[in-house]
BALOBA-1460 file (C-alpha; in Angstrom, 3 decimals):
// residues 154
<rec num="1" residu="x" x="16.059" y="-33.719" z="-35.969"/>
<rec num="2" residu="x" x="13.092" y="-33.632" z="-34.214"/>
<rec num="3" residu="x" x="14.352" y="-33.915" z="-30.673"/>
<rec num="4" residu="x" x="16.587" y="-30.682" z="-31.681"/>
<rec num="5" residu="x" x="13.335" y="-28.803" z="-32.487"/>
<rec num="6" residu="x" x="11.701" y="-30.083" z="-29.122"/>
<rec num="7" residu="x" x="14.877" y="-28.902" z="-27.466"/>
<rec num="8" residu="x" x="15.344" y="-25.451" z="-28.345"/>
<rec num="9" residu="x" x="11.564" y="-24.765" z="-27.651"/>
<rec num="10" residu="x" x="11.827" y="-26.188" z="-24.178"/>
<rec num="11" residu="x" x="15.229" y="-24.253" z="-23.900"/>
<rec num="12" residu="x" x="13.447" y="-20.710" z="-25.284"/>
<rec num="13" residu="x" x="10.276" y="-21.690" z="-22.878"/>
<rec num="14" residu="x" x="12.504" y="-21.885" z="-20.049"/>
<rec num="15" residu="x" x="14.413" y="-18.972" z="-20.361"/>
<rec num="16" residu="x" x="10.960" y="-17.017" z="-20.989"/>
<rec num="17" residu="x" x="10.161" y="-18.340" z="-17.493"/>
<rec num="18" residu="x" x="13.388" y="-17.550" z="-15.727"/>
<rec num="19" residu="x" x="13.125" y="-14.313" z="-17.215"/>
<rec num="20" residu="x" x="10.126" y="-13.772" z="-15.791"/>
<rec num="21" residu="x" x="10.361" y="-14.904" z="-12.420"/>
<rec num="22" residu="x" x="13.178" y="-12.804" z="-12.266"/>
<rec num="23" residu="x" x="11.212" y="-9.416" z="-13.163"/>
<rec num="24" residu="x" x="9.144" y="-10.324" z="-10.859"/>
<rec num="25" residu="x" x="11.621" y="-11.200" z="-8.059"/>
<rec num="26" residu="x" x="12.898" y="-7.789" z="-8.127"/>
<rec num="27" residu="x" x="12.391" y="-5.714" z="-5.251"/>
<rec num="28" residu="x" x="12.578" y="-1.922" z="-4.235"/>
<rec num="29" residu="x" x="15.907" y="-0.595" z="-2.193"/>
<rec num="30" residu="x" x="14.946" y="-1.192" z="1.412"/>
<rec num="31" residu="x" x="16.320" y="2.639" z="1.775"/>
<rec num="32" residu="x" x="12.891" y="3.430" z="-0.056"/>
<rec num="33" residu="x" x="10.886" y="1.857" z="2.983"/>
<rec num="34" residu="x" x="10.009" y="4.284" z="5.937"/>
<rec num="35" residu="x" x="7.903" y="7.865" z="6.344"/>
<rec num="36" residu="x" x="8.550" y="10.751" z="4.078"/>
<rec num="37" residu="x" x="7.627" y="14.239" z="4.653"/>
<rec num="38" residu="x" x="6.779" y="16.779" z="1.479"/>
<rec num="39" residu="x" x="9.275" y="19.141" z="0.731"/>
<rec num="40" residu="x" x="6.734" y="21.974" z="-0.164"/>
<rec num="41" residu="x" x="9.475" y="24.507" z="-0.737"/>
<rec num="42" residu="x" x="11.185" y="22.411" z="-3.867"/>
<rec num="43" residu="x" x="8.203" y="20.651" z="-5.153"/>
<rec num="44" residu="x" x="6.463" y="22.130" z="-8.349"/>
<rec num="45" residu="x" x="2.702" y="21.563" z="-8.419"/>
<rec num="46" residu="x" x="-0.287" y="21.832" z="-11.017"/>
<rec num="47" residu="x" x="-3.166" y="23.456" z="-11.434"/>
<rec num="48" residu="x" x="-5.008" y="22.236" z="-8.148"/>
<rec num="49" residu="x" x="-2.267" y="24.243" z="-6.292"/>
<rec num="50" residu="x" x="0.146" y="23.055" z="-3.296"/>
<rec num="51" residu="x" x="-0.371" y="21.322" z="-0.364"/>
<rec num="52" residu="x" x="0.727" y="22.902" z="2.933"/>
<rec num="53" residu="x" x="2.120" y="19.470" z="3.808"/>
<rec num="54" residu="x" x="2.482" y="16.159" z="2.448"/>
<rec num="55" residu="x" x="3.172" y="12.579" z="4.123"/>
<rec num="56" residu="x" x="3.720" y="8.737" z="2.427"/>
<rec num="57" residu="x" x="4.367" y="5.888" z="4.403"/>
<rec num="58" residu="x" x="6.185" y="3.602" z="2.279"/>
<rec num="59" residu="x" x="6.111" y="-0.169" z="3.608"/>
<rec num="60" residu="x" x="7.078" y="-3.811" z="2.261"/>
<rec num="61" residu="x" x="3.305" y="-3.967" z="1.366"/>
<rec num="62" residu="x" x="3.005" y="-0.453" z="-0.343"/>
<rec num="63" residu="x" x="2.228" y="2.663" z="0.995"/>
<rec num="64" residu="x" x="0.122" y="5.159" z="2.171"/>
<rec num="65" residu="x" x="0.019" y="8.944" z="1.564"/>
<rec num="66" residu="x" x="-1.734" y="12.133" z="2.782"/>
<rec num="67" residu="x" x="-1.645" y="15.779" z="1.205"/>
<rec num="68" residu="x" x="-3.181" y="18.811" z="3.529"/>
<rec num="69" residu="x" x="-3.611" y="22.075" z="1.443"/>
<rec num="70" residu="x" x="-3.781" y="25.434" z="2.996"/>
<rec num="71" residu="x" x="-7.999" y="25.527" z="3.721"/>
<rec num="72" residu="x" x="-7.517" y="22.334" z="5.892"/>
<rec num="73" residu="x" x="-9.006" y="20.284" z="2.992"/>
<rec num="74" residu="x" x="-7.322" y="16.330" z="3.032"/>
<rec num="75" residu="x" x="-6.360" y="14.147" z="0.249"/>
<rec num="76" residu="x" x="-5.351" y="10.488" z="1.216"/>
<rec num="77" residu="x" x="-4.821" y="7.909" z="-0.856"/>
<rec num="78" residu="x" x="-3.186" y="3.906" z="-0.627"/>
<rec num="79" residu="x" x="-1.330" y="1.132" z="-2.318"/>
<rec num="80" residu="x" x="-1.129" y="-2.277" z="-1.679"/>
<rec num="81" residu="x" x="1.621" y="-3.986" z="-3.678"/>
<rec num="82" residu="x" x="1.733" y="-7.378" z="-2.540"/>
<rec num="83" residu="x" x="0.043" y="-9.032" z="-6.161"/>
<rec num="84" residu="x" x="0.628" y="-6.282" z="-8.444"/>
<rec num="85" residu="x" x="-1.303" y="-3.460" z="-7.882"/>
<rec num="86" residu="x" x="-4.509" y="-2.442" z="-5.616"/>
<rec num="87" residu="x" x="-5.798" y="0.780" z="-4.839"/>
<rec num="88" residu="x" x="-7.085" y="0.851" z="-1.045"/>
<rec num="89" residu="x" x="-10.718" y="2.752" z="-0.440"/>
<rec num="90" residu="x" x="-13.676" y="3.098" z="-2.337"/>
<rec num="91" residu="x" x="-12.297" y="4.707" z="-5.622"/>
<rec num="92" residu="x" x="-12.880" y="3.615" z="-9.275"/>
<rec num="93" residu="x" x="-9.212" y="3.453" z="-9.921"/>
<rec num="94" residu="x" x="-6.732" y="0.866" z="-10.700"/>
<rec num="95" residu="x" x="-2.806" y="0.594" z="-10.591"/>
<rec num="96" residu="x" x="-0.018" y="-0.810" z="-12.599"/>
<rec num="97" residu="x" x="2.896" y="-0.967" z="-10.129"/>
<rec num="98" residu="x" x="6.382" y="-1.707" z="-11.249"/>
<rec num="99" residu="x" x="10.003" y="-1.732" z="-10.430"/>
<rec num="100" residu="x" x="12.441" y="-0.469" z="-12.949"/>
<rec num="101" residu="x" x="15.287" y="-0.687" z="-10.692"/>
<rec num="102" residu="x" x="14.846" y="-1.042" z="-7.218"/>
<rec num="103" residu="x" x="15.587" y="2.790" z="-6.459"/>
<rec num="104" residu="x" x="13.274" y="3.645" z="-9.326"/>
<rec num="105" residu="x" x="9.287" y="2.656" z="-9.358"/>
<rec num="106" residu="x" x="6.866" y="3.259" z="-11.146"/>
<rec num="107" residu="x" x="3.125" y="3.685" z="-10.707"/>
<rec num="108" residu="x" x="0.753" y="3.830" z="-13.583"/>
<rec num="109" residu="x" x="-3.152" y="5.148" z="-12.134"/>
<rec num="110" residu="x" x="-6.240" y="4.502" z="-14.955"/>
<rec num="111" residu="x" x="-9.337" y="5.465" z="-14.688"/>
<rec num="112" residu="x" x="-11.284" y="3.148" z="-16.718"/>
<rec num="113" residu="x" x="-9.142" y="2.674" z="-20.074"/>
<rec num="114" residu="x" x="-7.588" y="5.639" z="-19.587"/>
<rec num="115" residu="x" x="-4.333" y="6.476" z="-17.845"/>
<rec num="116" residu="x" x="-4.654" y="9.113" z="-15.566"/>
<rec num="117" residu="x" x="-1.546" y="9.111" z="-14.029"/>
<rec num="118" residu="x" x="2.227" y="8.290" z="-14.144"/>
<rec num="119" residu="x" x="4.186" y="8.552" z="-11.453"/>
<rec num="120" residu="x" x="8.012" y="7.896" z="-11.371"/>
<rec num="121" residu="x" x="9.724" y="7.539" z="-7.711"/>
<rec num="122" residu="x" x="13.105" y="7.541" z="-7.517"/>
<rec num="123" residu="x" x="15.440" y="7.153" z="-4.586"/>
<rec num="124" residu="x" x="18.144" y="10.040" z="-5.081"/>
<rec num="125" residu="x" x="22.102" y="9.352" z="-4.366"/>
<rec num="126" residu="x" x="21.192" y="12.512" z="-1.783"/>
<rec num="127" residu="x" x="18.855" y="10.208" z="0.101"/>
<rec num="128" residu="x" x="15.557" y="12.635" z="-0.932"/>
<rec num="129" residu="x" x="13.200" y="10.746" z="-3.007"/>
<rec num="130" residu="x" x="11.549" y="12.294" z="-6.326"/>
<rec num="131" residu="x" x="8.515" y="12.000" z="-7.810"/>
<rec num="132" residu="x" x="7.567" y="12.974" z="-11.617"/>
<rec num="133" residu="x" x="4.075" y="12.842" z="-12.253"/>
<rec num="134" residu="x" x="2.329" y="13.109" z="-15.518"/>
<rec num="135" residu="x" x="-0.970" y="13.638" z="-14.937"/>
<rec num="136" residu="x" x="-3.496" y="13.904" z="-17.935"/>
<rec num="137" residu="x" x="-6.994" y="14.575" z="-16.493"/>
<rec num="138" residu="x" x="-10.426" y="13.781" z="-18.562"/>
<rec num="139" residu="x" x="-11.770" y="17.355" z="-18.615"/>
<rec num="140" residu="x" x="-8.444" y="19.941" z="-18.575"/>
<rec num="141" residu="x" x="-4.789" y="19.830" z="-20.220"/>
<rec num="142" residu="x" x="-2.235" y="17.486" z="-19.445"/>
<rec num="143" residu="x" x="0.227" y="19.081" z="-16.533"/>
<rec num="144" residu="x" x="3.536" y="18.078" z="-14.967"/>
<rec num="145" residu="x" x="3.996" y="18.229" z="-10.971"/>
<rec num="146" residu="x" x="7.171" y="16.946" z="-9.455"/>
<rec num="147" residu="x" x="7.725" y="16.436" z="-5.811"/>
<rec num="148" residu="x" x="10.566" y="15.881" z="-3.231"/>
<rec num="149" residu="x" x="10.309" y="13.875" z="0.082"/>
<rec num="150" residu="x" x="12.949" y="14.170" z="2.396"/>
<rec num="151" residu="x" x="12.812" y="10.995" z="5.312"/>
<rec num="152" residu="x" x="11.229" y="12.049" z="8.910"/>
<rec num="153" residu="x" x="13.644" y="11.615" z="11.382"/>
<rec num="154" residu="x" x="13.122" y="8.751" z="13.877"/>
């Protein structure tokens, strides 16, 4: 009796672990990796208006990204993916990166407690990639911006 008790707790332990390692194990489509340019034209943006141009440089490590807006002003942001989630540079940020499928990620931005920002990428059977972003900022209404990429040609 009590070796059946001991049993199916090392059993449900094990299976806990398996499950995961293999959450963790999962990894994003390879098709996701390269450089991606904004497509301004069928992107919808918030309140802080659209860019003129947009770049990310996905990588096995994470990725980079760069917005330009129309008077020259830059926004760049980075991140690194390798043990969770760490936003590059000197902002008060933090990440929550995860894979729901591996053409599907998802990145969760906080500021503080708060989330700030969800973003869902997702690689499209048309090869573009898709960004929703839910953005709820500390001082105006909560807004919805959603972006296509289309992959620079080598």
């Amino acid at each position: 009796m009590k070796s059946t008790g001991f049993l199916r707790v090392a059993a449900l332990a094990l299976s806990l672990c398996l499950t995961f390692a293999a959450a963790r194990a999962e990894k994003i489509d390879p098709a996701l990796q390269g450089i991606w340019n904004l497509d301004v034209a069928h992107s919808k943006f918030g309140p802080d208006g659209k860019p003129r141009s947009g770049q990310v440089n996905w990588g096995a490590h994470g990725f980079s990204f760069a917005l330009v807006f129309a008077n020259g002003e830059l926004f760049t942001d980075a991140v690194a993916t390798d043990n969770g989630c760490a936003y590059v540079g000197a902002s008060p940020l933090t990440c929550v990166y995860s894979v729901i499928n591996p053409r599907h990620v998802r990145l969760t931005i906080k500021e503080g407690d708060q989330v700030t920002r969800v973003g869902d990428i997702e690689l499209l059977p048309d090869g573009t990639t898709r960004t929703t972003h839910r953005v709820t900022p500390t001082d105006r209404p909560a807004y919805v911006e959603t972006t296509v990429w289309i992959r620079q040609k080598e």
